[in-house]
N, C-alpha and C positions, 0 to 999 in steps of 0.2 A: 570813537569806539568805547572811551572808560566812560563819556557819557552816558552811555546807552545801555551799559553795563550797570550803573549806577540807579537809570530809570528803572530798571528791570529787579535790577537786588530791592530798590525799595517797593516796588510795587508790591514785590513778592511777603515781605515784611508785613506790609498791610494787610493783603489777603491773611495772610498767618495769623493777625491781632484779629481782625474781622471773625473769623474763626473760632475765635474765644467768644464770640456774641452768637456761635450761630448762625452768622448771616452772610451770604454772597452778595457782591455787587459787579456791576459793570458799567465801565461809562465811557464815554465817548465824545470829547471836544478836541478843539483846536486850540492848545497852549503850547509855548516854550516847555523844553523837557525843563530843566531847571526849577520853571512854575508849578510842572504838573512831581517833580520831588518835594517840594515845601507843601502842595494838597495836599500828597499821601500821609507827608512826615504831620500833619496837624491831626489829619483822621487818627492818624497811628498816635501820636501823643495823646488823646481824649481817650483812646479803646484802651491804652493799654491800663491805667489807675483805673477805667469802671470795671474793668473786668476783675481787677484785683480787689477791689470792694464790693465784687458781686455783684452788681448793680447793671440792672438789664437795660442800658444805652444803646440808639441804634445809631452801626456804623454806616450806615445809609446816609444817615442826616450829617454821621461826623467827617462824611463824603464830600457830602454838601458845600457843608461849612467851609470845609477846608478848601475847597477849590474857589468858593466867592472870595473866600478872606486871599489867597494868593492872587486870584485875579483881581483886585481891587486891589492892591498893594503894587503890580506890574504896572497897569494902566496910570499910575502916580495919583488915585483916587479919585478917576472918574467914574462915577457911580452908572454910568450908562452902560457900561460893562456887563453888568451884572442883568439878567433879563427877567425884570419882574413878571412880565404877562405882556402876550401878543396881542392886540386889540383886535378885532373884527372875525374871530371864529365863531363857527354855526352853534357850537354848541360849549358851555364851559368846561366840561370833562375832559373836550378834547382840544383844552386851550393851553401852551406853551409856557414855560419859563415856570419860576421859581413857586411864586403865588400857586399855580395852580398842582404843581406837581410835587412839591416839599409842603408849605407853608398849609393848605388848606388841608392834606390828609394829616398832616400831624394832628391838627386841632378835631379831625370829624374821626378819626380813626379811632381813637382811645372812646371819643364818646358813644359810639356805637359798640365797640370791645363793654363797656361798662354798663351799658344798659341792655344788651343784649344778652352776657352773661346773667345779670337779673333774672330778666325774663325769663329764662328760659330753665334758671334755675326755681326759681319761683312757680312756673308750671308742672315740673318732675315731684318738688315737693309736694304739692298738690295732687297730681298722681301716683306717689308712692306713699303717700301718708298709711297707708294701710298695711303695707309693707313691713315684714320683718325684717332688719338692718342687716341680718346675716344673707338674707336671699336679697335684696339691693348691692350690698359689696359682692357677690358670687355674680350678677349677671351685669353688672356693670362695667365689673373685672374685666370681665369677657366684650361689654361693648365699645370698652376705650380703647380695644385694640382698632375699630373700626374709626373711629372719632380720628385716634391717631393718625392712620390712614388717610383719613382728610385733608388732615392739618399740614401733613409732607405732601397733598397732593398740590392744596393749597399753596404750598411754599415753591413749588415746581412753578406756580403761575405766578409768583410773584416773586420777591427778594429775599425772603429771610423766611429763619426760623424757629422757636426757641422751645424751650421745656421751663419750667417754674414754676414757684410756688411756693416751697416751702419754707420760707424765712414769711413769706406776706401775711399765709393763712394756711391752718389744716387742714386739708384735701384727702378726701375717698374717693375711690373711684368712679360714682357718679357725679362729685362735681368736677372730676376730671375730664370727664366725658361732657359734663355741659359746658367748661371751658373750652375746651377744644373745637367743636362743634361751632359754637359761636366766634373765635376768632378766623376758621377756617370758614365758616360762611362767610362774616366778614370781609375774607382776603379775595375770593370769589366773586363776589359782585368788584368789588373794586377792581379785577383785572377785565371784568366783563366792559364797566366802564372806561380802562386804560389809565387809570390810575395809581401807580405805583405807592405800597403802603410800606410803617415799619410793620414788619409780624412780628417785632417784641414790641411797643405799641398797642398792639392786636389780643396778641396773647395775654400778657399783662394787666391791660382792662379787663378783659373776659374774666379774667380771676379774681379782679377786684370788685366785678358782678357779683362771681359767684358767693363771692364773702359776703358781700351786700344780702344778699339772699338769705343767708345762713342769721346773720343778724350782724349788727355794723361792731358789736364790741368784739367779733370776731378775726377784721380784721389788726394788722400791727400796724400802725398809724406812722410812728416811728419810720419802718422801713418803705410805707406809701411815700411818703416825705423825702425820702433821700432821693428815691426814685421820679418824682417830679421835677425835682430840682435838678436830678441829672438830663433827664430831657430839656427842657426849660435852657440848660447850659451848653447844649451842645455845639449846635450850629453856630454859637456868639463865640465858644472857648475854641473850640477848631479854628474856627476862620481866624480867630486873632492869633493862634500858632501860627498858620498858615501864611496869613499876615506877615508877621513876622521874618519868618523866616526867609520870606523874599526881601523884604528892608534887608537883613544882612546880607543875604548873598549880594543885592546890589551893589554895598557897599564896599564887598570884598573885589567887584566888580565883575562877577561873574555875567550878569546879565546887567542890559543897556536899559 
């Protein structure tokens, strides 16, 4: 029973840090409780320094992480553990394990968030060029409530969900509204296809579109930088918490 108590307090812990990202998760395998407290506590170790550095990390990946790096640590480092991709599916979107459902939307996620924000911001300008900037900010004001809209409908269909911006780059309410717009199309086809994405990720690039658009000395290079490197580190710094913290418990011998 103080097991189970212990699964539950730390779950809860995570959900809490998760929270500081904006983001829900849920997941569902077969592990020792023990295994799946070293998961949460590696997620939870990653979430809690990006969120204190501001820094838009998705707890999704640091999910991830954290459950390979414990499951690879249980197993005494059989790397069969770990499910790259199930060979012989009809179609790859709707193909299993890690490759297809972490590994490959991290990398198409942000590049579609990035180019799509462009586009689209790149389009509006082109259409409001004629615009007086006080009648752009007054009805855009008014369309980002719709954009918004989206974006949490968006996040309804998928895992997460953020707000940002203002450390990357300057934002009006019309590039708020073509960030959003474009991360929450984004996240739409992706659940159309059954592809679980980060929406900070999503959103993130969408912004760093938008900047793009605006002209590139626009955006802050500086905090692009911290931000890639935090993604970039997630899945490796989780799972080696994670890791870890089953090597100890082993040793204390809590599990066999």
């Amino acid at each position: 029973m103080t097991l189970i108590l212990v699964v539950i307090l730390v779950a809860l812990i995570f959900e809490y840090t998760n929270g500081f990202h904006d983001t829900a998760n849920s997941i569902a395998t077969v592990v020792t409780s023990d295994v799946l407290v070293c998961a949460l506590l590696g997620a939870i170790v990653w979430n809690l320094p990006t969120w204190w550095l501001g820094l838009p990390s998705s707890s999704s990946h640091a999910l991830a992480g954290g459950l390979c790096g414990a499951c690879l640590a249980a197993a005494n480092n059989h790397s069969s553990v770990i499910i790259w991709f199930l060979p012989g599916t009809t179609h790859w979107w709707k193909g299993k394990g890690l490759l297809w459902k972490v590994v490959l939307p991290m990398v198409t996620s942000p590049l579609c968030g990035l180019v799509g924000g462009f586009l689209v911001m790149g389009l509006l300008y082109y259409w409001l060029r004629r615009w007086r900037p006080y009648t752009v900010n007054r009805v855009f004001g008014r369309l980002q409530l719709f954009s918004a809209a989206h974006l949490g409908f968006s996040h309804g269909t998928n895992d997460a969900q953020k707000t940002l911006g203002h450390k990357m780059v300057k934002l009006h309410p019309v590039h708020g509204f073509a960030a959003e717009t474009t991360s929450a199309s984004v996240l739409l086809a992706a659940s159309h296809l059954g592809m679980p994405l980060s929406t900070t990720h999503a959103i993130t690039t969408s912004i760093m579109g938008v900047g793009c658009a605006k002209g590139f000395n626009a955006l802050q290079f500086s905090v692009v930088e911290q931000i890639l490197w935090a993604w970039v580190l997630t899945i490796p710094a989780s799972g080696g918490v994670g890791y870890l913290l089953v090597k100890l418990v082993e040793r204390w011998g809590w599990i066999h």
